[in-house]
N, C-alpha and C positions, 0 to 999 in steps of 0.2 A: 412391504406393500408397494405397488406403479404408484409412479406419481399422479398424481393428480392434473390428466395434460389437459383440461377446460382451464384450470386457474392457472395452468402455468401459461397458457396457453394469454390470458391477459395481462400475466403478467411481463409478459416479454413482451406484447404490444406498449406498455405504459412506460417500460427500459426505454422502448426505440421512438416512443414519443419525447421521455428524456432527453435524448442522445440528440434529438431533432432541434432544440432548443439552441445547441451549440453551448451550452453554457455550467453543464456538469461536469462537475471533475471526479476524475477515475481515482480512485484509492486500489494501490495496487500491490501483492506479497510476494512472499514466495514461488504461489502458484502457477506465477507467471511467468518468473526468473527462471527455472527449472526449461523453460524451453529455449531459453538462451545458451543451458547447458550450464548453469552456476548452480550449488550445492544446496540441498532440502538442510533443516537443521540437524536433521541425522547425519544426514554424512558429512557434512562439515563438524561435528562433533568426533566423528572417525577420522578423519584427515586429519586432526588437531590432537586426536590422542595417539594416529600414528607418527606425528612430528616429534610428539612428546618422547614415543619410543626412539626414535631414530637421534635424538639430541642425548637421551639421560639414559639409555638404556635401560639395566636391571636395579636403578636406580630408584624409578616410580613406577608403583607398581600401578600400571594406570585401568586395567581392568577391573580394579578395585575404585580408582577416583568414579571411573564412568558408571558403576554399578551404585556406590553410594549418592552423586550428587546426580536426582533424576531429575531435578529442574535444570534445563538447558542451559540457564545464562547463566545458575552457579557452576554447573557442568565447564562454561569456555572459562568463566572466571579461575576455577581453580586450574583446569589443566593451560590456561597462558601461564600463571605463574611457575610451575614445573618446564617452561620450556625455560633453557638456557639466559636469557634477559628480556625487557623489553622490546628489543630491537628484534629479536628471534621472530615476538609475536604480531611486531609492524611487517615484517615481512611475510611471513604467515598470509596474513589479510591481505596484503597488496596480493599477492599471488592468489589467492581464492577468491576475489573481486575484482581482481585490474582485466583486461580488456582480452578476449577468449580467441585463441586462430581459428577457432567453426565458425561457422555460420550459425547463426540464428536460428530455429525453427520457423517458419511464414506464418505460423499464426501473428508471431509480437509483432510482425511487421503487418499487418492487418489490424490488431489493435491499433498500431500507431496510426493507421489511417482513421479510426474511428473520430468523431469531430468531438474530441474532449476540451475543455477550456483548459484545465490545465491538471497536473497529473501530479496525483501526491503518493508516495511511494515507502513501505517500509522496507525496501532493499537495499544493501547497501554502493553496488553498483550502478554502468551507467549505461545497462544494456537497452533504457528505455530511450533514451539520448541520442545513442547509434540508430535506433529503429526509425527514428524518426527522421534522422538524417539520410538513411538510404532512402525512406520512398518521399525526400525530397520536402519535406518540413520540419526544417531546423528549429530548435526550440531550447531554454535556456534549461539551465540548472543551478538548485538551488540546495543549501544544505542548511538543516533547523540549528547544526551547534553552534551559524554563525549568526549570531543575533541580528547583526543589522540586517545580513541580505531576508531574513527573516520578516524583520519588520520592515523593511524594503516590499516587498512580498504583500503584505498586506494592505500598505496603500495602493501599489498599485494593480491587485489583480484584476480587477475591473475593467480598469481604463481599457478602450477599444484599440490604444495604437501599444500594447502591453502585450508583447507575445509570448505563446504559450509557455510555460516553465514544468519543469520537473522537479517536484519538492520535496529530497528526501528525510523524510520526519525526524529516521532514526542517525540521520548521518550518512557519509561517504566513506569508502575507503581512504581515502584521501585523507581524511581528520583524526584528528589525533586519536590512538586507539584507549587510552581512557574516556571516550566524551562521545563516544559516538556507545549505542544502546544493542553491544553486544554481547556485554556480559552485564553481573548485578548490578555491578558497580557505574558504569554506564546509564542505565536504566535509571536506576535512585536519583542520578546527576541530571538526567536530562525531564524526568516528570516530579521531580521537587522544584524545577522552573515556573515561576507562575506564570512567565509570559507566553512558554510554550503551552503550559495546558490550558492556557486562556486563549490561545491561538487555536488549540486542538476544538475548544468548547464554539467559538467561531465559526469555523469550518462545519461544524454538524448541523451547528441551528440554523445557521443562515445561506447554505446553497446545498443544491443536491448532489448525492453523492451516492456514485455506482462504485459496488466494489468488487473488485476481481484477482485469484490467484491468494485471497485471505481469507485465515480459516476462524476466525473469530474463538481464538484461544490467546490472544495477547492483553492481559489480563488489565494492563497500566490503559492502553487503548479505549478500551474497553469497558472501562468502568465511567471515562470522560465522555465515550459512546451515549452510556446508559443516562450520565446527570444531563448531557441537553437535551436527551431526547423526555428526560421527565417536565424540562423548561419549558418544552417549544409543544407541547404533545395541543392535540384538539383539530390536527387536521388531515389527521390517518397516516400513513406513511408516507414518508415524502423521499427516501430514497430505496437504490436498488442495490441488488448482491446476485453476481452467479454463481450458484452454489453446486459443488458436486456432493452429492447422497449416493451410498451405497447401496446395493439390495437389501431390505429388510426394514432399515432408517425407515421413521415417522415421516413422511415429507408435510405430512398437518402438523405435526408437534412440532417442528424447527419452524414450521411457516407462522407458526402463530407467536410461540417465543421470539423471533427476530419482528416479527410487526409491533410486540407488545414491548417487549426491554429497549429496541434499537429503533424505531419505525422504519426497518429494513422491509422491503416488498421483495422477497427472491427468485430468483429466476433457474429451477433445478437442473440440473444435465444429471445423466446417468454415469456411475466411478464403477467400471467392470472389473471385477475379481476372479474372475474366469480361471487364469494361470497363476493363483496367486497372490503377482505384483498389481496395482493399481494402473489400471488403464484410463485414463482422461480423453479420449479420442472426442470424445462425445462437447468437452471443451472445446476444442476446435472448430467443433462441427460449427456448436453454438457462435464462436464469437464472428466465422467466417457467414454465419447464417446474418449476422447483426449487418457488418458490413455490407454484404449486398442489397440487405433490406435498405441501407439506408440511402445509397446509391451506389453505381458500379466502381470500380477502384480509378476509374481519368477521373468521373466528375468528383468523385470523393475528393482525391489529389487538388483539382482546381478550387474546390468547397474550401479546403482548410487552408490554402492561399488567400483568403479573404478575410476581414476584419471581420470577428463573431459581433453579433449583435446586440442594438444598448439593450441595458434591461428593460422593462416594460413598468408600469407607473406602480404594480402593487408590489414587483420586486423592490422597488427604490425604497416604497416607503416602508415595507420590511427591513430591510437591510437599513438603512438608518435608525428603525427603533432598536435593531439588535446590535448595530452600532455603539450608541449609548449606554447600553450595558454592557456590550464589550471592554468601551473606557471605562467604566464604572471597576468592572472585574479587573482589569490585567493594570490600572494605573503606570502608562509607559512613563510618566513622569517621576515616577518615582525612583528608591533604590532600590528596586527590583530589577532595573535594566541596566545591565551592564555595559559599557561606553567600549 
């Protein structure tokens, strides 16, 4: 069935009312890395079983690992360990995330002009970092395996002289490849943290959050999604999602499912199948549609050279009551935080 373009139609006004605030942060996936030219988890699961070939030969028979392990993170888990040692698989990664001779596609560099507070990411690169630095808003980087910069992170994302950051949830290439959330084993180590999922539960109740280029299949995510928004529920949906639907797709059945489990309010584009492969064009259309809506790309540039604004007196005292159960949940004082 068309979507529904009256609802989506305010719903994309209530995004660009969001985005106006200067004070939402972008939750950002795959969807979006792809246009940096870095791997879906498909093909990076092909790349990793053709290393595997090229290292071990007739050794492993790997169209067999990839056919039997259809969960992806057990999928890299077992085929790192068939490549030649550790180090085979630290390299591996630096090369499939460290820094690409293309260009960028223009939309990331359009997002990065969008006036986000700060940008939390499940990729494990640092294409959002470069984006920001070409159109001239330098912005830090952060990565959740390191606890402090973590809890660094959270005193001070507010403060107005606290510039922008990139927080990658799952890790960097950079971090050690057992601890970063690319395989099971990854995964288990970093959401059996109670600081990180006390961090994650944080982040949902207590500011808003558009989310773009994730397909709301990551299941650890996802389920920390669903407990605060069971916490915080009673004032409809307080964030957003640009979602690509195919022809056919319910666009009321996901629209009511993500208001009802996640208080996601989505904003649809259309994912064309025409030849096939998946066409996203319609993602660009959209997110260059955002940008201009919000202003043209000088004043935009000049916008995000300026300190974002304090909260306003009902954010404060939100944010301090969820505060308090923030300490309550993650107890940084205790031995749950590692020194």
């Amino acid at each position: 069935m068309p979507i529904n373009a009256e609802r989506n139609l305010r719903a994309r006004s209530a995004l660009v009312d969001m985005l106006r605030t200067r004070r939402a942060f972008a939750v950002t996936g795959a969807g979006l890395s792809v246009w940096a030219g870095y791997p879906t988890w498909r093909q990076l699961i092909n790349r990793l079983a053709e290393a595997v070939r090229d290292s071990r030969g007739d050794e492993v028979n790997v169209d067999l690992v990839v056919q039997n392990h259809q969960d992806p993170l057990d999928c890299v888990r077992r085929l790192a360990r068939d490549l030649d040692s550790p180090q085979a698989f630290r390299d591996f990664i630096l090369r499939e995330f460290g820094p690409l001779q293309q260009n960028a596609h223009e939309v990331l560099y359009r997002f990065a002009r969008l006036p986000f507070r700060h940008i939390l990411t499940f990729n494990f690169e640092d294409s959002m970092e470069r984006a920001h630095a070409a159109v001239g808003d330098v912005c830090g980087s952060i990565t959740c395996i390191n606890q402090a910069d973590m809890t660094h992170f959270i005193g001070e994302m507010d403060a107005p002289d606290f510039r922008k950051q990139v927080v990658h949830l799952h890790g960097k290439s950079s971090d050690p490849p057992e601890s970063i959330a690319l395989t099971e084993d990854g995964y288990a180590k970093l959401y059996g943290d109670r600081l990180f999922c006390n961090f994650l539960w944080m982040l949902v109740a207590s500011r808003r959050l558009i989310f773009s280029g994730f397909s709301f299949r990551d299941f650890d995510f996802i389920a920390n999604l669903r407990e605060a928004a069971r916490q915080v529920r009673g004032r409809g949906p307080c964030h957003s999602a640009i979602v690509g639907i195919k022809p056919g797709e319910n666009d009321q059945a996901i629209r009511i499912e993500l208001n009802r489990s996640y208080l996601i309010e989505p904003v649809f584009y259309l994912v064309r199948t025409d030849c096939g492969d998946e066409d996203h064009a319609e993602f660009v259309e959209l997110v260059n549609g955002l940008a201009d809506t919000i202003s043209g790309p000088q004043e935009l540039a000049h916008d995000m050279a300026t300190e974002p604004p304090a909260p306003d007196a009902e954010d404060l005292l939100r944010a301090e009551h969820l505060a308090d159960r923030f300490v309550e949940r993650a107890d940084p004082g205790g031995g749950d935080v590692q020194g």
